[in-house]
C-alpha positions as CSV (number, residue, x, y, z in Angstrom):
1,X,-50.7,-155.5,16.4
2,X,-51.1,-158.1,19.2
3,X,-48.6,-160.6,20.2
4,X,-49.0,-163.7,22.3
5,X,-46.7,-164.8,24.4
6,X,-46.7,-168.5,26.2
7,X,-45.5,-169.2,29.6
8,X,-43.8,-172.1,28.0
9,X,-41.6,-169.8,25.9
10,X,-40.1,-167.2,28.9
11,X,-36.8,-167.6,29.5
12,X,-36.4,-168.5,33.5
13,X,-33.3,-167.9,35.4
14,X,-32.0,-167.3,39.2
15,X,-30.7,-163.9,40.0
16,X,-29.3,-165.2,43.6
17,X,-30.4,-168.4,46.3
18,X,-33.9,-166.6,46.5
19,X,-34.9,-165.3,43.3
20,X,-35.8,-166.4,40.3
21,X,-36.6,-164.2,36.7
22,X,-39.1,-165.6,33.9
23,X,-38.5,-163.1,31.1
24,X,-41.3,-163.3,28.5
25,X,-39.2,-161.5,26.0
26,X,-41.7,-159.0,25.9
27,X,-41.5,-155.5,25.3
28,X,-42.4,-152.3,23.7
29,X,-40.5,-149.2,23.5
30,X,-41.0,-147.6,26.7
31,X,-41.6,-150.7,28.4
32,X,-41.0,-154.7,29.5
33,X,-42.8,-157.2,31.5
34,X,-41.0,-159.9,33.7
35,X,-42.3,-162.1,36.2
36,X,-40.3,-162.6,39.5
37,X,-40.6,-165.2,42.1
38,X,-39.2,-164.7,45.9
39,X,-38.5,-167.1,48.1
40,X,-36.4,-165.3,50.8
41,X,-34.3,-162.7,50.2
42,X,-33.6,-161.1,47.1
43,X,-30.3,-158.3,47.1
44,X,-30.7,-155.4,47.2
45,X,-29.8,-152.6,44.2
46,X,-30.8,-149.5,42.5
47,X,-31.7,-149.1,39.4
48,X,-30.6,-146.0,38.0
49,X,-32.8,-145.2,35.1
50,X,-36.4,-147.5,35.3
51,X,-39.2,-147.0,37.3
52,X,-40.1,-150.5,38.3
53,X,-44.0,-151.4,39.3
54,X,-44.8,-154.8,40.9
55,X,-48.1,-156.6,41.1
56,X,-48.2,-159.1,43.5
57,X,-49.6,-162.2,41.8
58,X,-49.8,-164.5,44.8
59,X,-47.7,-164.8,48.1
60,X,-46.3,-162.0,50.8
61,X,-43.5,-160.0,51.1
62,X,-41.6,-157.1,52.4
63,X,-40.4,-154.4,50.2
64,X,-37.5,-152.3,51.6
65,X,-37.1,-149.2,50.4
66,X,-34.5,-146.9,50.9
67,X,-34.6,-148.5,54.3
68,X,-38.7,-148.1,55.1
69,X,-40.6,-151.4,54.7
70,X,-44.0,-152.0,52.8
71,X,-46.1,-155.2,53.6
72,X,-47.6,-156.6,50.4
73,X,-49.6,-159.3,49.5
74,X,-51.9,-160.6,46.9
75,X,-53.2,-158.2,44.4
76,X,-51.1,-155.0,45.8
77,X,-49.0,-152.7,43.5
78,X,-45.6,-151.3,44.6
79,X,-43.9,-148.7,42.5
80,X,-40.2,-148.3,42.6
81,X,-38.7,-145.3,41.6
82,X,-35.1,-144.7,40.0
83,X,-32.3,-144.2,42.4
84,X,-34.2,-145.8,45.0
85,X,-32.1,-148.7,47.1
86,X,-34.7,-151.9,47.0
87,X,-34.8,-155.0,48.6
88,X,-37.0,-157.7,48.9
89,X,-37.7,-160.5,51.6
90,X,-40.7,-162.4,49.9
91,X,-42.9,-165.9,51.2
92,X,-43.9,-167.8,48.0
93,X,-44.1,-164.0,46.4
94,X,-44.7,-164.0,42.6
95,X,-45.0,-160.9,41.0
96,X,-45.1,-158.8,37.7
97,X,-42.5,-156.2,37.3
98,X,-43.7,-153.8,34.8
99,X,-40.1,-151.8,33.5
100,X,-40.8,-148.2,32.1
101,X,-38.3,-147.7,30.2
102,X,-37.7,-150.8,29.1
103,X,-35.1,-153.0,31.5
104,X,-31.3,-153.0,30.9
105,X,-28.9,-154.6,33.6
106,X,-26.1,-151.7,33.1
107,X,-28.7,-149.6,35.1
108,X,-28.3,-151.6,37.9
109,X,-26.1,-151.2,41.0
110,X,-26.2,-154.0,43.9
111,X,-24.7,-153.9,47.6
């Protein structure tokens, strides 16, 4: 079965001063789809259980991880495993974060 989902229908909120979350609401068992948008910096947590991936939609950024940085840009995937510290410093930097499993906020632990 196929489901559509409208941009008009996520669900947007701001996770701190530079982030902001457009949930689409969608996912499967083993996995969910948000969209994030950086403008600065974004905490920086763990998440104990999911394996997040990000495509970069548009924008640049700095990924921290576990204290090394990653440069990305424009059509690059970055793949964050569990128990990994992240952080995120991000210029106009929209991205899909593909969850697998699916996301659930008790997983995550912030400094």
């Amino acid at each position: 079965m196929s489901i559509l989902t409208k941009r008009n229908q996520a669900e947007s909120f701001k996770v701190d001063e530079a982030t902001i979350i457009n949930s689409y609401n969608f996912s499967t068992k083993d996995y969910n789809v948000v969209e994030i948008i950086v403008n600065g910096r974004h905490g920086t947590m763990m998440n104990k259980r999911s394996t997040k991936s990000y495509y970069v939609i548009s924008g640049t950024g700095t990924f921290e991880i576990d204290g090394k940085g990653y440069q990305v840009e424009s059509g690059d995937i970055i793949t964050v495993k569990p128990n990994n510290w992240l952080s995120i410093n991000g210029q106009n930097l929209r991205a899909l974060i593909i969850s697998n499993p699916i996301f659930d906020a008790n997983d995550e632990e912030w400094k």
